[in-house]
ROBAKOL-682904 format. One line per field, with one value per atom (N, C-alpha, C): residue number from 1; residue in one letter; chain; atom name; x, y, z. Coordinates in pm, 1 decimal. Example, Ala and Ser with C-alpha at 12.3 -4.5 7.8 and 13.67 -1.06 7.14 Angstrom:
BEGIN
pos: 1/1/1/2/2/2
code: A/A/A/S/S/S
unit: A/A/A/A/A/A
site: N/CA/C/N/CA/C
c1: 1319.0/1230.0/1320.0/1285.0/1367.0/1290.0
c2: -569.0/-450.0/-330.0/-225.0/-106.0/3.0
c3: 780.0/780.0/780.0/708.0/714.0/787.0
END
This chain:
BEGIN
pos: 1/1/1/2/2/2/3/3/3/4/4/4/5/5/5/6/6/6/7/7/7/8/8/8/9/9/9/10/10/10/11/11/11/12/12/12/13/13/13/14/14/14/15/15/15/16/16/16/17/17/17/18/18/18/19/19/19/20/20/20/21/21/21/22/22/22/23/23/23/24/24/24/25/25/25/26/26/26/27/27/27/28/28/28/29/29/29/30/30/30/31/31/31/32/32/32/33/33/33/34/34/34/35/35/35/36/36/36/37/37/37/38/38/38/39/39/39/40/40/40/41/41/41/42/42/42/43/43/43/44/44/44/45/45/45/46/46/46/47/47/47/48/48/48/49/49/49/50/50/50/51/51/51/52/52/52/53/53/53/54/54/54/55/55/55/56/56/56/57/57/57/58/58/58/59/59/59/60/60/60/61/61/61/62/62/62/63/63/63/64/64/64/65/65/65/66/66/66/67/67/67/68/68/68/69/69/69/70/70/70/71/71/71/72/72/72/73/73/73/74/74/74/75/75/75/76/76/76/77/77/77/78/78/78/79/79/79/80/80/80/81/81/81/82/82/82/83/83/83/84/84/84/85/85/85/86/86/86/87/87/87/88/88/88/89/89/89/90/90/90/91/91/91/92/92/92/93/93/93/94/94/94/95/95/95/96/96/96/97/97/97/98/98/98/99/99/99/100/100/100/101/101/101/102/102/102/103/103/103/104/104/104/105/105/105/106/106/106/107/107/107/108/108/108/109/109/109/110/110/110/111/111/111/112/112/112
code: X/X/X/X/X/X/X/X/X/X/X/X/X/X/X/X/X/X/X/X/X/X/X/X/X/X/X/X/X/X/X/X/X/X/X/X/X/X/X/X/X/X/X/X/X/X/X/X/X/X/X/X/X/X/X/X/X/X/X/X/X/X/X/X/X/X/X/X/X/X/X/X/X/X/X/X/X/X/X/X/X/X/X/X/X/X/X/X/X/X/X/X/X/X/X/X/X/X/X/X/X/X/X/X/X/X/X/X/X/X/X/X/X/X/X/X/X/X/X/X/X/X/X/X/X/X/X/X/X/X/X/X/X/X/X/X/X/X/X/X/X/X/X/X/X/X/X/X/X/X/X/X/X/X/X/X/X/X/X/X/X/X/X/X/X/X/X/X/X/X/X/X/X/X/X/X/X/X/X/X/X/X/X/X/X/X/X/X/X/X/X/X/X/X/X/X/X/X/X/X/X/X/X/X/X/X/X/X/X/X/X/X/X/X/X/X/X/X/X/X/X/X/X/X/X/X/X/X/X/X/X/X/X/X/X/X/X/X/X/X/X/X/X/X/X/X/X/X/X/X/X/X/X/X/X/X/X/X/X/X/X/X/X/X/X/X/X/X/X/X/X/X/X/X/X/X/X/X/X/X/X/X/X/X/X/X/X/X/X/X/X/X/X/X/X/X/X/X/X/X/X/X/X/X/X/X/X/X/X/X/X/X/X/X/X/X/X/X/X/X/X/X/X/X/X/X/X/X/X/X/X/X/X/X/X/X
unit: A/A/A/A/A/A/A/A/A/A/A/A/A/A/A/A/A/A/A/A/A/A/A/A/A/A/A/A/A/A/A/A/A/A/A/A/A/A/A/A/A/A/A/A/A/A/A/A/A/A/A/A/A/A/A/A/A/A/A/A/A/A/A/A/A/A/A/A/A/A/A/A/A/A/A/A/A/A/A/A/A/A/A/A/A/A/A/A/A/A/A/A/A/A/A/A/A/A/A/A/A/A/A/A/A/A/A/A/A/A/A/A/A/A/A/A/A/A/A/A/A/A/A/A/A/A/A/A/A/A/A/A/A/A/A/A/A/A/A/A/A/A/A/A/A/A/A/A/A/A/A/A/A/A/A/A/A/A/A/A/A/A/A/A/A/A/A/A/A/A/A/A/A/A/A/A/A/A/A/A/A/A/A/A/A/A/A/A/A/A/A/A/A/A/A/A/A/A/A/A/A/A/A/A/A/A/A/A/A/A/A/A/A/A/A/A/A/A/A/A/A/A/A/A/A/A/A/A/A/A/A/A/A/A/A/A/A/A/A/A/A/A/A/A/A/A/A/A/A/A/A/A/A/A/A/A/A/A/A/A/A/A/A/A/A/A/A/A/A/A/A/A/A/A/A/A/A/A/A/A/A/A/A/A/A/A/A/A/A/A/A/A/A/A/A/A/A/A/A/A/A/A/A/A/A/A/A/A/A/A/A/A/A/A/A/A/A/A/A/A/A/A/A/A/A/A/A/A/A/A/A/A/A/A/A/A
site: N/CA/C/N/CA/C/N/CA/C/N/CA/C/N/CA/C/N/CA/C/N/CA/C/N/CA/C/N/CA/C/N/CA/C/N/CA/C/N/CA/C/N/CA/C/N/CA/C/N/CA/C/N/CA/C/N/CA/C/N/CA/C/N/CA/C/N/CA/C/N/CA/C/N/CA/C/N/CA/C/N/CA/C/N/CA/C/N/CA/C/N/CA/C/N/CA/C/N/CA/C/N/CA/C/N/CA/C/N/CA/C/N/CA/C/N/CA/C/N/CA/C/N/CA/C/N/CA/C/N/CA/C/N/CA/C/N/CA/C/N/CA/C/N/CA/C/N/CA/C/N/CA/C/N/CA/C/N/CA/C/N/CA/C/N/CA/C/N/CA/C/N/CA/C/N/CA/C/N/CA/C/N/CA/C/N/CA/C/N/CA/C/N/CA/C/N/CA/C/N/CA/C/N/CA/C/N/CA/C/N/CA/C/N/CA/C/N/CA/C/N/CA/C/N/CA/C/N/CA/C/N/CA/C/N/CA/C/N/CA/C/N/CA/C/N/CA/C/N/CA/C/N/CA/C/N/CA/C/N/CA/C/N/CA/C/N/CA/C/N/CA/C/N/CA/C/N/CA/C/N/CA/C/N/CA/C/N/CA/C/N/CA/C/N/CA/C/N/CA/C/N/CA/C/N/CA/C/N/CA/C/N/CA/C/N/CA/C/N/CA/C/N/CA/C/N/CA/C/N/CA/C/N/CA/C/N/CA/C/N/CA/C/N/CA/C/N/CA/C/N/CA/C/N/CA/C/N/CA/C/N/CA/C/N/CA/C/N/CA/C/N/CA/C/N/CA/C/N/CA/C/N/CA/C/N/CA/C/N/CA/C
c1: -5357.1/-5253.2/-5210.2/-5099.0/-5036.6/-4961.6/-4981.1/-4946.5/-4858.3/-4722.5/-4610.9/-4622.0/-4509.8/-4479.6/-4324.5/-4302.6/-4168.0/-4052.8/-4088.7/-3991.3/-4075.1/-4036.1/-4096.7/-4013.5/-4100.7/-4016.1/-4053.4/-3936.7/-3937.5/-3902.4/-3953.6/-3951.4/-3855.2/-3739.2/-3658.1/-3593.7/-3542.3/-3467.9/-3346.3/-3286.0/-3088.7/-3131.2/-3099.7/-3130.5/-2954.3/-2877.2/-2769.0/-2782.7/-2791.9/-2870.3/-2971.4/-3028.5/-3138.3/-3084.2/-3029.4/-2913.4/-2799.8/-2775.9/-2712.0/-2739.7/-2883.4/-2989.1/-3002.7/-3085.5/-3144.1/-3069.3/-2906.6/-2796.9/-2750.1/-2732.5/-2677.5/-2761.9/-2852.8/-2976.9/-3075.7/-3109.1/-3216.2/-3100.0/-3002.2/-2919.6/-2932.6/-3004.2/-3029.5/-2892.0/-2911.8/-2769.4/-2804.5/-2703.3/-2687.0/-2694.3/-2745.7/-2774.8/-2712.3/-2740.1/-2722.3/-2702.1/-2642.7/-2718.5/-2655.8/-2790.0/-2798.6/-2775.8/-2689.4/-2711.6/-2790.3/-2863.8/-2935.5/-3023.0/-3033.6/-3152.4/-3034.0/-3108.8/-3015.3/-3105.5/-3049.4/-3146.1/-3072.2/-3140.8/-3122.9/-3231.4/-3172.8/-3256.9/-3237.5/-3378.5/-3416.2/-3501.6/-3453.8/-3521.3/-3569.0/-3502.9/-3514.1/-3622.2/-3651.6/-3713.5/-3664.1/-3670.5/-3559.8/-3637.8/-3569.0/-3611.4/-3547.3/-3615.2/-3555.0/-3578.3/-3448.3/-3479.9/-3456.7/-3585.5/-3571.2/-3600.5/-3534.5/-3545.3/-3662.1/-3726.2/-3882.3/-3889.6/-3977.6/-3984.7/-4023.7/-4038.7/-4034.9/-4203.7/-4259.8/-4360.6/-4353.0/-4498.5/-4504.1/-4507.0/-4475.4/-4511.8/-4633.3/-4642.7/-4774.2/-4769.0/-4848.3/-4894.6/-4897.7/-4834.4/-4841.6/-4940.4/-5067.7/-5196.0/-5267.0/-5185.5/-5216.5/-5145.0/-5053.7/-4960.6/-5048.5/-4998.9/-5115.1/-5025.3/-4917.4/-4832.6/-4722.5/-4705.7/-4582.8/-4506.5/-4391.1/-4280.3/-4271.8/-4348.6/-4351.7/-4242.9/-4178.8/-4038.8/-4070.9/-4023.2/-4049.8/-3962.7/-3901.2/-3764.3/-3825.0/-3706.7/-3716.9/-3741.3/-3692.0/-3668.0/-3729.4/-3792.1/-3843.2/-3779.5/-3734.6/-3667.6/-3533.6/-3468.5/-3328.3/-3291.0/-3419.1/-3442.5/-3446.1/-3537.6/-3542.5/-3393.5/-3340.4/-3221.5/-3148.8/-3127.3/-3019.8/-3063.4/-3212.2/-3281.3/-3216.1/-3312.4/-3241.5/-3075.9/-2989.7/-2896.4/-2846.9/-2859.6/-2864.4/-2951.0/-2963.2/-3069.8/-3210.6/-3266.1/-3407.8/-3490.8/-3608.0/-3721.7/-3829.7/-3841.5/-3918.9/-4031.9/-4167.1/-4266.8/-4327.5/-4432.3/-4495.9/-4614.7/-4670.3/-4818.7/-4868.0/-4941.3/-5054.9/-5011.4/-4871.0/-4847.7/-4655.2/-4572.8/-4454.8/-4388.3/-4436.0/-4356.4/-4409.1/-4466.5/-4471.7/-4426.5/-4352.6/-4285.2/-4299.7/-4278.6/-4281.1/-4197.4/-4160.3/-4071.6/-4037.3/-3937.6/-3967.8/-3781.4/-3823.5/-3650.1/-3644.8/-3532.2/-3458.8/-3584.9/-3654.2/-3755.3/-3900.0/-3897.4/-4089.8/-4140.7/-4077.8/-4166.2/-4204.3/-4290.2/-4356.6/-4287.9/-4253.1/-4174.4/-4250.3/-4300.6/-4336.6/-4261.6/-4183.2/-4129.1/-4220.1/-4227.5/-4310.1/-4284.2/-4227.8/-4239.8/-4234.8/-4186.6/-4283.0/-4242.2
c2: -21741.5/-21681.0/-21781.0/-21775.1/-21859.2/-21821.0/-21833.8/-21793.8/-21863.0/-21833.6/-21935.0/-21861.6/-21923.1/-21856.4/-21774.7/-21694.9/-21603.3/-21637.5/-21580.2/-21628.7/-21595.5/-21609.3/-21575.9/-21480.5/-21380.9/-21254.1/-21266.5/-21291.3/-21310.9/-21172.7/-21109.4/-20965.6/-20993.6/-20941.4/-20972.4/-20853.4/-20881.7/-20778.1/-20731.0/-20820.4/-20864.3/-20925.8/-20881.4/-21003.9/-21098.9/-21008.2/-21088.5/-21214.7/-21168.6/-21260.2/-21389.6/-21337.7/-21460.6/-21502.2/-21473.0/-21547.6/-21650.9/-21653.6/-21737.3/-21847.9/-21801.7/-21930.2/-22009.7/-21939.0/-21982.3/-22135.8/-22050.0/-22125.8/-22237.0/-22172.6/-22290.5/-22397.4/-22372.1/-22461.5/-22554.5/-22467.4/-22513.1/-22527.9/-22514.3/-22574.4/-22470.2/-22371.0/-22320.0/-22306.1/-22288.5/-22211.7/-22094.8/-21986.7/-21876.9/-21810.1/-21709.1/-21713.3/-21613.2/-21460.6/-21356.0/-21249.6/-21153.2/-21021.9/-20916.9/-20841.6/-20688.7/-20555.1/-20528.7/-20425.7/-20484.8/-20493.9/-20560.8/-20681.5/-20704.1/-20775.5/-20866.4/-21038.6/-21153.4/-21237.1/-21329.0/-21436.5/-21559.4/-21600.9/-21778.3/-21851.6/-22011.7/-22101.2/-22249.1/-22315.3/-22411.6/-22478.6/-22600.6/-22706.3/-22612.2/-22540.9/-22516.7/-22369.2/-22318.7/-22192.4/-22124.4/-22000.1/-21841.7/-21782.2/-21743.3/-21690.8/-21550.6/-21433.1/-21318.9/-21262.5/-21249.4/-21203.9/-21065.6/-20994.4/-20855.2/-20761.8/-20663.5/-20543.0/-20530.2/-20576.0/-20556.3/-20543.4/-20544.0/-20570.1/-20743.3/-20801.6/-20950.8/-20929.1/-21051.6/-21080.2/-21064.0/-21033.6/-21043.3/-21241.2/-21265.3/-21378.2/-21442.4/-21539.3/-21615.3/-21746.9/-21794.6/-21970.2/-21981.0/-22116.5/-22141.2/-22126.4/-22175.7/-22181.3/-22026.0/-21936.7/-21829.7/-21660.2/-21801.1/-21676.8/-21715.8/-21566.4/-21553.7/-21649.8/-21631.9/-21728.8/-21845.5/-21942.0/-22019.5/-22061.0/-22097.2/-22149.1/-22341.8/-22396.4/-22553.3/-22602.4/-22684.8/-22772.0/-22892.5/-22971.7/-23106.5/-23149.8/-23276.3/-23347.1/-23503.9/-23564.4/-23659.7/-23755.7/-23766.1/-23758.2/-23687.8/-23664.7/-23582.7/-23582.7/-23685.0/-23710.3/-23689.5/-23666.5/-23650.2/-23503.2/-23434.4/-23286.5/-23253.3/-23300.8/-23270.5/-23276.7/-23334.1/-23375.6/-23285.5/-23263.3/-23134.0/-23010.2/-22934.1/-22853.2/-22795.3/-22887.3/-22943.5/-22882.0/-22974.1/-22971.6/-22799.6/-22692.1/-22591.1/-22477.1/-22536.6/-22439.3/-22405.7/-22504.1/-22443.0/-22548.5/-22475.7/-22556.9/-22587.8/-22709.0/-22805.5/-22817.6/-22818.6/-22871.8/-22925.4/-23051.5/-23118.3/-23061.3/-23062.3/-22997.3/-23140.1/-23190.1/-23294.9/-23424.6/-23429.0/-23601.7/-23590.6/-23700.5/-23720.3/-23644.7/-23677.1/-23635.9/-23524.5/-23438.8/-23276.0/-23207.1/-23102.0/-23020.2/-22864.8/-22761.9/-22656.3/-22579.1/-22475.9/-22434.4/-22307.5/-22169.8/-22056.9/-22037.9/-21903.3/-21870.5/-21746.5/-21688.3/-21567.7/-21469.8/-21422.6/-21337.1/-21403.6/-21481.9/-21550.3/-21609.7/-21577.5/-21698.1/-21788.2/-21844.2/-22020.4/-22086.6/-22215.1/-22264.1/-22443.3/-22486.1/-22630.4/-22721.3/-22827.4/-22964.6/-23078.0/-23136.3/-23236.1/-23313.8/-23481.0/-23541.0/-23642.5/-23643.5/-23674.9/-23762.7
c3: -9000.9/-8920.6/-8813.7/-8782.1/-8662.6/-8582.6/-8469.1/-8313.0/-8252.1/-8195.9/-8156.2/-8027.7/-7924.2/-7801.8/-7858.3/-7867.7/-7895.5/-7757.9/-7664.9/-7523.1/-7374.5/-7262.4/-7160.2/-7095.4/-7074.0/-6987.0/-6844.3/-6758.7/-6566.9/-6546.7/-6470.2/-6416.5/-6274.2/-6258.7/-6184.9/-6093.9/-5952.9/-5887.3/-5940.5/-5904.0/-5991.1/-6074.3/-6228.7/-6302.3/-6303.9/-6291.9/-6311.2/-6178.1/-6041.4/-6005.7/-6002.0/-6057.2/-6098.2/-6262.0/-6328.5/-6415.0/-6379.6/-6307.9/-6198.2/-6161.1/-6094.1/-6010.4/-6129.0/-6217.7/-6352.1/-6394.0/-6427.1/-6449.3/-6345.4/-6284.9/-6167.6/-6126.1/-6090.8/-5998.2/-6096.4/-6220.8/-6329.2/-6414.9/-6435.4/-6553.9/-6674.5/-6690.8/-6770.4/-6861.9/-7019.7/-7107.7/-7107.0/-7045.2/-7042.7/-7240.3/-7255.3/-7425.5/-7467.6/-7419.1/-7387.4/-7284.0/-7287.0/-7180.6/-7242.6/-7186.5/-7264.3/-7206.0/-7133.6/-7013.9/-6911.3/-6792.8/-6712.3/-6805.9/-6861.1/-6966.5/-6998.3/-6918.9/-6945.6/-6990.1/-7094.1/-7188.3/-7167.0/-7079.9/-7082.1/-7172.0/-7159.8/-7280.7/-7166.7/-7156.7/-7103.8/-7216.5/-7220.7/-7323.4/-7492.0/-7513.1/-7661.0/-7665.2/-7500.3/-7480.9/-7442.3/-7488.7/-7423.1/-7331.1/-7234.6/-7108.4/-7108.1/-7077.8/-7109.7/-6924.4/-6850.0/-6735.8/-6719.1/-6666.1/-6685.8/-6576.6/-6570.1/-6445.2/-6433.8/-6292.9/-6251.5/-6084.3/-6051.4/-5893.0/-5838.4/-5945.5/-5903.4/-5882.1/-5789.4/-5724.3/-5573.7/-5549.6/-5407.5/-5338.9/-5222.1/-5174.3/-5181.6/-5130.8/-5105.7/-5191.1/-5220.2/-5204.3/-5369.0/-5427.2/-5550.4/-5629.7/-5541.6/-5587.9/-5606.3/-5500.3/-5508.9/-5625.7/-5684.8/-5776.0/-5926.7/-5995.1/-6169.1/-6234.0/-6242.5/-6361.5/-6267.0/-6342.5/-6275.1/-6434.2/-6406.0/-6510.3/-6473.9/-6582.4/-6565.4/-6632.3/-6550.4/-6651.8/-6618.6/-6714.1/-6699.2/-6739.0/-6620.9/-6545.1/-6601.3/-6613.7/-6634.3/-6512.4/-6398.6/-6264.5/-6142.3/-6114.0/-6005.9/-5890.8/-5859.5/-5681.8/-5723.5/-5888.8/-5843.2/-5873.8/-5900.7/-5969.2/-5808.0/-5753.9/-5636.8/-5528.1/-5532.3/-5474.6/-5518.0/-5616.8/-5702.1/-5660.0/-5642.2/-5639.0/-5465.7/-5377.2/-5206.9/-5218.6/-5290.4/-5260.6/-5267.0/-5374.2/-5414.0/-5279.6/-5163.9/-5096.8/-5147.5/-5212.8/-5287.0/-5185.3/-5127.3/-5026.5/-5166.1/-5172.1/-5225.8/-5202.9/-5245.1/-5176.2/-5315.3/-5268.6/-5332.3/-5392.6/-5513.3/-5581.8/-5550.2/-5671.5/-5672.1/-5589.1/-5599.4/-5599.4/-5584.0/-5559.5/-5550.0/-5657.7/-5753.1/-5896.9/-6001.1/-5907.9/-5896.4/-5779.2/-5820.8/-5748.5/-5768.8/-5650.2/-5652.9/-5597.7/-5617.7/-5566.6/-5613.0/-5571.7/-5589.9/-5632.9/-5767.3/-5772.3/-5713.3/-5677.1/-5610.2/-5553.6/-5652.2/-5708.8/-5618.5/-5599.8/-5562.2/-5710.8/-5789.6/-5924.1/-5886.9/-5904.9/-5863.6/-6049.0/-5960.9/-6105.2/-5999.4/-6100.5/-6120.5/-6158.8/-6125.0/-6214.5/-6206.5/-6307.6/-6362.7/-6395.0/-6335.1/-6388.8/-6510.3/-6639.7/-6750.0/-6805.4
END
């Protein structure tokens, strides 16, 4: 038997909202939407953003899941990110990044 990843579901306030960010800020391709239920696609993965209460706050290290993307660039992901109103902060090293969408998701860039 074999096990794939199908898509990732973000539990969201507005999803049309955070469809937006998704789009605008992360570049995402908008894919679908379904009544509140919007499907974006980042690097060849579907992102299904869906009516939830989001997450509570607190510290990267301190959230269960984060969304990792990996930039070719880090300082100009960063610069684009900045430029968009998104506060940046550094994980391990220069060329990891953290940072939160609409919602409190912890979303990682990497580097690679």
């Amino acid at each position: 038997m074999s096990i794939k990843i199908g898509h990732i579901e973000v539990f969201c306030k507005d999803t049309a909202e955070a469809r937006d960010w998704y789009v605008d800020v992360l570049g995402a391709r908008p894919v679908s939407e379904q009544d509140e239920y919007q499907w974006v696609e980042i690097g060849g993965t579907e992102i299904l953003l869906r009516p939830g209460k989001g997450v509570p706050g607190g510290g990267y290290k301190d959230s269960a899941v984060a969304l990792v993307l990996y930039v070719e660039d880090a300082a100009v992901f960063k610069e684009q990110l900045e430029n968009n109103g998104v506060e940046v902060t550094h994980g391990d090293n220069d060329e990891c990044l953290t940072f939160q969408d609409p919602d409190g998701h912890w979303i990682q860039a990497v580097q690679r």
